[in-house]
C-alpha positions in Angstrom: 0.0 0.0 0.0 1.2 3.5 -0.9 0.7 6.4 2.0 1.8 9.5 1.3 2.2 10.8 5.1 2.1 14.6 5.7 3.0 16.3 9.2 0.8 19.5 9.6 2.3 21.8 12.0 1.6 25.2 13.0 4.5 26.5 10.6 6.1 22.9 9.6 4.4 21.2 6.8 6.0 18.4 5.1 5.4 15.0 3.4 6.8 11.7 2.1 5.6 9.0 0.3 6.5 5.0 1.5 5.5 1.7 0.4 3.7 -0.6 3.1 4.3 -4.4 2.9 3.1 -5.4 6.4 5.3 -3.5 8.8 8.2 -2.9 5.8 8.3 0.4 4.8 10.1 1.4 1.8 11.1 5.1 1.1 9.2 6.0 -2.8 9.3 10.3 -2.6 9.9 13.2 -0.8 6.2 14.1 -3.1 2.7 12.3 -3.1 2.9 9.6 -5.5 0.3 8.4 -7.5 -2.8 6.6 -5.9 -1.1 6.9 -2.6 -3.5 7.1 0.5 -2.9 10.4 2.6 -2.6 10.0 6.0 -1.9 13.2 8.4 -0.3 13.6 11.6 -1.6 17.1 13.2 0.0 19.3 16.3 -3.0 19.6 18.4 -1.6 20.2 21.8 -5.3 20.7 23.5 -6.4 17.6 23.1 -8.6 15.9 25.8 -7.3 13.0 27.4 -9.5 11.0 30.3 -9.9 7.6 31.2 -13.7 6.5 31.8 -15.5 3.4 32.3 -18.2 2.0 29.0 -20.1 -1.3 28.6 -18.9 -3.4 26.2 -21.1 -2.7 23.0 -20.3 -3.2 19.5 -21.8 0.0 17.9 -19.4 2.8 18.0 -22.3 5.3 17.7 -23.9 4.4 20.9 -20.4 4.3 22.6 -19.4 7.5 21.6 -22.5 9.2 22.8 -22.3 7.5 26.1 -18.4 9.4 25.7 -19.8 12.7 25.5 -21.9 12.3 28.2 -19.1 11.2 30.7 -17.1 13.8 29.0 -19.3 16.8 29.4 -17.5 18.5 31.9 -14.4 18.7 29.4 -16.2 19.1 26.2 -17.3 22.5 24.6 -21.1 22.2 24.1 -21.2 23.7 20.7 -18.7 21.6 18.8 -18.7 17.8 18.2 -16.1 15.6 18.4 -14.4 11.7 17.3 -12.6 9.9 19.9 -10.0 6.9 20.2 -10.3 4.3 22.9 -7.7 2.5 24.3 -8.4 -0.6 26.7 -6.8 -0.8 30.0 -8.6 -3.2 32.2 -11.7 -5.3 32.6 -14.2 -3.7 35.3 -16.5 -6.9 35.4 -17.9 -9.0 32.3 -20.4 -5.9 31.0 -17.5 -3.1 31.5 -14.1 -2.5 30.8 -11.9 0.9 31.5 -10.6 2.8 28.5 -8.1 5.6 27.9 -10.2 7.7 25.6 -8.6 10.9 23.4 -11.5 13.6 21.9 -10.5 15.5 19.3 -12.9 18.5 17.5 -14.5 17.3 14.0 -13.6 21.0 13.2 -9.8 20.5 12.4 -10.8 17.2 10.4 -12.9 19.8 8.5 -10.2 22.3 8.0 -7.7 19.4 6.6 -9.6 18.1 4.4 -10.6 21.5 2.8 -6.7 22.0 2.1 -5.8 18.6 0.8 -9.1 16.9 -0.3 -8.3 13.5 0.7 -7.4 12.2 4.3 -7.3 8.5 4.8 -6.1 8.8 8.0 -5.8 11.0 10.5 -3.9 11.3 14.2 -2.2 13.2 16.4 1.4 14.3 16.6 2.6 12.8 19.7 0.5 9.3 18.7 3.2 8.8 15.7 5.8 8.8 18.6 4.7 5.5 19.6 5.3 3.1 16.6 9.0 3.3 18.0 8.6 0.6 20.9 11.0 -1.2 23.1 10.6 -4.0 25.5 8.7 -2.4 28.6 7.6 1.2 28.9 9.2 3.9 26.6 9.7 7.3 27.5 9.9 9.0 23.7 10.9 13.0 24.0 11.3 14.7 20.6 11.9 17.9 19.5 12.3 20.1 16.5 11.7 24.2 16.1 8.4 24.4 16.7 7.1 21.9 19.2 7.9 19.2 21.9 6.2 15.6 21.9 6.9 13.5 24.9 4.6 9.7 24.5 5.2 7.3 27.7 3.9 3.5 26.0 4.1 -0.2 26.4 3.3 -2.4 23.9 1.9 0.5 21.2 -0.7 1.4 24.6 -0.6 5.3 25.2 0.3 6.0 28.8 0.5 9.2 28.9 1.3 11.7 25.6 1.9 15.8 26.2 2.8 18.2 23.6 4.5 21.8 23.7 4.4 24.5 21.3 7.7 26.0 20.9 8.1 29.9 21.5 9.5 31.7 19.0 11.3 34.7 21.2 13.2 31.7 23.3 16.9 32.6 22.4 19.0 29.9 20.4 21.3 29.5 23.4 18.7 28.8 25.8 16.7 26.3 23.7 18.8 23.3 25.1 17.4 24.5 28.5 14.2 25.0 27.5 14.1 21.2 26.4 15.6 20.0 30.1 13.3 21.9 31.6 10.2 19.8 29.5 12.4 16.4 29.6 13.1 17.0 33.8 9.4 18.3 34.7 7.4 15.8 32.6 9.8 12.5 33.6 8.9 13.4 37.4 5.7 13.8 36.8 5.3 10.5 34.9 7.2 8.6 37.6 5.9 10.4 40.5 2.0 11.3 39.8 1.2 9.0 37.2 3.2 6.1 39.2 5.3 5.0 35.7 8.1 3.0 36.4 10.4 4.2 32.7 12.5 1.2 31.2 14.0 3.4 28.3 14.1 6.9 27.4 14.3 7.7 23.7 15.7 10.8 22.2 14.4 11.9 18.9 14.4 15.4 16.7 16.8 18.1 16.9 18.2 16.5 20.1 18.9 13.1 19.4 22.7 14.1 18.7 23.0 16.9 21.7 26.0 15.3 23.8 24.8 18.3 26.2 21.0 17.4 26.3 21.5 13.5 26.9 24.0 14.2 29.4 21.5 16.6 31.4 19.1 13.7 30.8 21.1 11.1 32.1 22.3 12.6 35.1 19.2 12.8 36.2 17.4 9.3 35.2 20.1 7.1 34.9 18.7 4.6 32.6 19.2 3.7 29.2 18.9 6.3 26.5 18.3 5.2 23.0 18.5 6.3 19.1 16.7 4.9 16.7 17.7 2.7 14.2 16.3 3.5 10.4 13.5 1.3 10.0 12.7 2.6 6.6 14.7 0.8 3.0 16.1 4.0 0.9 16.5 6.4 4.4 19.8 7.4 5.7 20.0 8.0 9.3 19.2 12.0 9.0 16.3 11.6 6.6 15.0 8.9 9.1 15.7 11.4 11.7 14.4 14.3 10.2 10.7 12.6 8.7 10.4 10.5 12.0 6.6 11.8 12.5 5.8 10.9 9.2 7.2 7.9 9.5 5.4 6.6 12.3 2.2 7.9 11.7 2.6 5.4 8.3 3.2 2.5 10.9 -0.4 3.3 13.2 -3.2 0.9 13.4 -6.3 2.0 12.7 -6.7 2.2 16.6 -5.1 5.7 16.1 -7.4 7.4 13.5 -9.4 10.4 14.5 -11.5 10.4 11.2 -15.0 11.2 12.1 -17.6 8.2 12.3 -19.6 9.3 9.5 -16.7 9.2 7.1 -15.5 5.8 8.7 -19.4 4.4 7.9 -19.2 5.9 4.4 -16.2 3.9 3.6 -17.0 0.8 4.9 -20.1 1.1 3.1 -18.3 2.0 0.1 -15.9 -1.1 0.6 -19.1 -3.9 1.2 -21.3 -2.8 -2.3 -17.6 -3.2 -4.0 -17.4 -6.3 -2.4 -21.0 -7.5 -3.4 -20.5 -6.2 -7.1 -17.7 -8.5 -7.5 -19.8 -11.3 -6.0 -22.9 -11.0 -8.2 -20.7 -10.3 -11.1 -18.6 -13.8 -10.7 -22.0 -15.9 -9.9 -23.5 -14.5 -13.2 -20.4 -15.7 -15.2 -20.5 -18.9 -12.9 -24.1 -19.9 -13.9 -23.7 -18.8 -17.7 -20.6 -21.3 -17.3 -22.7 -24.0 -16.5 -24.3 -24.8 -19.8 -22.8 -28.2 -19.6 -24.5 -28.8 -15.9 -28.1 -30.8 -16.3 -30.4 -28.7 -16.0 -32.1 -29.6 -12.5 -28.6 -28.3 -11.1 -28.5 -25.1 -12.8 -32.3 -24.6 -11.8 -31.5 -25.4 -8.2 -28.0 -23.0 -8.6 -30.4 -20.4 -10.1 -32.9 -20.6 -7.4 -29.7 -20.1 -4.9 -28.8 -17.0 -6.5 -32.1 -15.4 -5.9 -32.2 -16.7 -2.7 -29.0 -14.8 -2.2 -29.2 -11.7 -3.8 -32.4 -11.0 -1.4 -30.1 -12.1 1.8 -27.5 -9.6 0.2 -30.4 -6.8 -0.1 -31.8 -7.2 3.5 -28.5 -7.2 5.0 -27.5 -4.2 2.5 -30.3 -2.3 4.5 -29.4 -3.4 7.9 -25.7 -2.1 7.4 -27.0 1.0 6.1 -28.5 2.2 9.1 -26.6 0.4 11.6 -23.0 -0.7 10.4 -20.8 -3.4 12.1 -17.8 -4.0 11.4 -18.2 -8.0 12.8 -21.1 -8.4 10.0 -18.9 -6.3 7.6 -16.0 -8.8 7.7 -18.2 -12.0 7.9 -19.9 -10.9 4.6 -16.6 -10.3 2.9 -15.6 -14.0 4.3 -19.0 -15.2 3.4 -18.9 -13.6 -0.5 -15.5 -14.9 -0.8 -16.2 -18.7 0.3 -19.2 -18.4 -2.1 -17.2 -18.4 -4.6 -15.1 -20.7 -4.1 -18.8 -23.3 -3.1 -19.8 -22.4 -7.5 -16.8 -23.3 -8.4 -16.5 -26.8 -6.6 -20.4 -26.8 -6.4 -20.8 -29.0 -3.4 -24.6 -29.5 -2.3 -24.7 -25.9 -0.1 -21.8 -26.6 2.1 -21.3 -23.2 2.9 -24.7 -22.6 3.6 -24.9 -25.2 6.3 -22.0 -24.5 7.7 -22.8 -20.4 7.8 -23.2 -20.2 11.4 -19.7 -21.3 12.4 -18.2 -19.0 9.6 -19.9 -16.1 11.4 -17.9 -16.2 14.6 -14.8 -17.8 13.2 -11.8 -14.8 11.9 -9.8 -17.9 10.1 -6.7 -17.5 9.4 -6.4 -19.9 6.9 -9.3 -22.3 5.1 -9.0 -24.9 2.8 -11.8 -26.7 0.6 -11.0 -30.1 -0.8 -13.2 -32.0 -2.9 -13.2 -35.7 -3.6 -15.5 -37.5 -5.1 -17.8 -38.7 -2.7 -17.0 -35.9 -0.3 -16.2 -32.5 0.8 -13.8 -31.5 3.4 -13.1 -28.4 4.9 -10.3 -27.4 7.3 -10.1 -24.2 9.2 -7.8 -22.8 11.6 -8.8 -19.6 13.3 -6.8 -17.9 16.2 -9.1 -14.9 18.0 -8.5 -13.5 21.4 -10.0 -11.8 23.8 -10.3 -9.7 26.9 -11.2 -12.2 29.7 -11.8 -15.9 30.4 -15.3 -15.4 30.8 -15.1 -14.3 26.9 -13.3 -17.1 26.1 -15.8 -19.9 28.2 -18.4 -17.9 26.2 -16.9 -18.3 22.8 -16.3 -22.2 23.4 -19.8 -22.5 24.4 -21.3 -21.0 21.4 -18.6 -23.1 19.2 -19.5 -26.3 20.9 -23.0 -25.9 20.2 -22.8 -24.8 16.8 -20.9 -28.1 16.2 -23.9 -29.8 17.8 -25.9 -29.2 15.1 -24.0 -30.2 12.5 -25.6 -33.8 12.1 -24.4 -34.5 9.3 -20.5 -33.8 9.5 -18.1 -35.6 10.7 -16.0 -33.3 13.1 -12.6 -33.5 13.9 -11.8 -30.5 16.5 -8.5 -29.0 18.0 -8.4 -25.9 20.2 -5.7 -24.8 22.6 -6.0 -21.9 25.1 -3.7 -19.2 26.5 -5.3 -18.6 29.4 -2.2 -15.6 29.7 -3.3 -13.5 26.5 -6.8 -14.8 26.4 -6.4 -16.6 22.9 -7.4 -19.8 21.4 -5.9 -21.8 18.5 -8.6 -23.6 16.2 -8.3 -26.3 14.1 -11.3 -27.8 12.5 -11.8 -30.2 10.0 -15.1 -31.0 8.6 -16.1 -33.6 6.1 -19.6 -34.7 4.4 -20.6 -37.2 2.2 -21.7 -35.7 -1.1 -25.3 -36.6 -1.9 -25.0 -35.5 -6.2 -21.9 -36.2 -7.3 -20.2 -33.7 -9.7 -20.0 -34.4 -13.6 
């Protein structure tokens, strides 16, 4: 995928455009390349940062209402706002604690009137944290304009701050100015927010100031690190000098402060894609069937009507109420249709709809003899909390119940430590018409 990733400062704006292959980035352009998605890091030093407690419900309207509510002390009446959550603990089986950032729809508004595309969209001292190392990271950078300082573990926010520079500080007093920042925001991590710091990192116009590290390290005594370029076609200065672009490149979607409207639009936009390509291939697949007697294409036929209402209803649900665990079971669902007209064997995928509903597999194979079908799947999800997982076996065990006619071969696995399971299934049924 091809981001071109812009920093938008109060006077600093600048871009670069990367290739991302997983977690690989590869330098393309110091311009926007063709069909390259724009993603935008902003400095936004006000924005509001609380933790509170939510139930655990799917639909991100509903939760970010409840937000507002809990946040109405902090939040100006008259403007709306999109928010990030972050996990932190499990409250009791209905509620969990979240770290939650709000940030005004207004600047998203702004952006997107001066570049006319945003694909993604953070904050400053967010891009800091793509740069992890075992345990919690203390990340202070600085250029002429601003500080960021991000505490995290494990890409988890722990705490983020950032400072606008002044411009009537004197050159030989900015090193200074930057103690002061590093020195007042380390005690207050460690002392008030009760952050026990593994490694400091050092990033910007400092990373190279014998005088700053020095200052720093007399004072915490731990381990202070530079980065290493992480980006193919970067020397160390360029890597240096576009890290904020460069790690807003590497954020999750976790991190994206695009409002939910425009989130909706383009999932919607991504699911008719998805079911154009479908009803497309089964047209080609039942014109290809000439050959097929004709009570098969017949019953094939009266599939495909059967579907394409399914599609419609559910078409209408999303629209009004979009979720994005329906979203990805109809892309798994579309895609294993497929693959059930080409090998055509006797609704398989419809009987076995259920258990594809709740499964995220990472990997499923369909192999056809001919007398039977078999189909393996191996599936890996995790969760928050054993009761999640008891629940989730439960609902697998009894979907497997009701599948008289299979014979089931079943392997699961916990980690009781992350809350994950590993799934392997294989299931296999006689076929009653045989294939010609």
């Amino acid at each position: 995928m091809k981001i071109y990733s812009v920093y938008h400062g109060n006077q600093i704006r600048k871009g670069i455009s990367l290739d991302k292959k997983r977690d690989e980035l590869i330098f393309l352009s110091f311009d926007r390349v063709a069909r390259a998605k724009t993603y935008i890091s902003v400095h936004y030093p006000d924005v509001i940062n609380s933790t509170i407690t939510l139930p655990d419900i799917e639909d991100e309207e509903t939760r970010n209402l409840l937000t507002k509510n809990k946040l109405s002390n902090l939040l100006q009446p008259e403007k709306d706002y999109t928010f990030v959550f972050f996990p932190k603990e499990k409250i009791s089986e209905t509620e969990t604690l979240f770290e939650v950032y709000a940030f005004p729809v207004e600047i998203y508004q702004q952006l997107i009137s001066e570049y006319n595309q945003i694909d993604f969209l953070t904050i400053d001292t967010f891009s800091l944290i793509p740069f992890s190392l075992t345990g919690k990271t203390f990340h202070f950078y600085s250029d002429k304009e601003k500080i960021l300082i991000s505490v995290y573990e494990d890409m988890i926010p722990l705490y983020t701050r950032a400072v606008s520079v002044p411009e009537s500080i004197p050159e030989e007093q900015y090193i200074n100015y930057l103690y002061e920042n590093f020195s007042v925001t380390y005690s207050f991590v460690s002392q008030n927010k009760r952050i026990n710091v593994d490694n400091i990192i050092i990033s910007g116009l400092a990373f190279d100031n014998e005088e700053f590290i020095s200052l720093i390290y007399d004072q915490v005594r731990k381990p202070i690190v530079n980065l290493i370029p992480v980006v193919k076609g970067l020397n160390p200065q360029q890597f240096n000098e576009f890290l904020i672009e460069i790690g807003t490149a590497l954020l999750s979607e976790e991190f994206d402060f695009l409002p939910l409207d425009i989130k909706r639009e383009r999932f919607f936009s991504g699911i008719l894609k998805k079911v154009s390509s479908v009803l497309i291939v089964l047209l080609i697949a039942i014109l290809a069937l000439n050959f097929i007697k004709f009570s098969q294409i017949q019953e094939l036929d009266q599939q495909v009507s059967i579907l394409r209402q399914e599609i419609e209803n559910k078409l209408n649900k999303i629209y009004s109420i979009i979720r994005p665990t329906e979203i990805n079971y109809y892309k798994k669902y579309f895609n294993l249709l497929n693959k059930s007209v080409e090998s055509f064997p006797d609704n398989i995928m419809l009987q076995i709809s259920d258990l594809l509903f709740i499964l995220d597999e990472k990997k499923l194979d369909i192999s056809i003899t001919e007398n039977s079908v078999k189909i393996s799947i191996i599936s890996s999800p995790k969760f928050s909390s054993i009761a999640e997982v008891e629940n989730f076996k439960n609902k697998i065990n009894l979907i497997l119940s009701n599948l008289k006619d299979f014979k089931i071969n079943k392997s699961l696995q916990e980690n009781l430590h992350t809350f994950q399971l590993n799934i392997t299934l294989i299931l296999e049924k006689g076929l009653k018409n045989e294939v010609k």
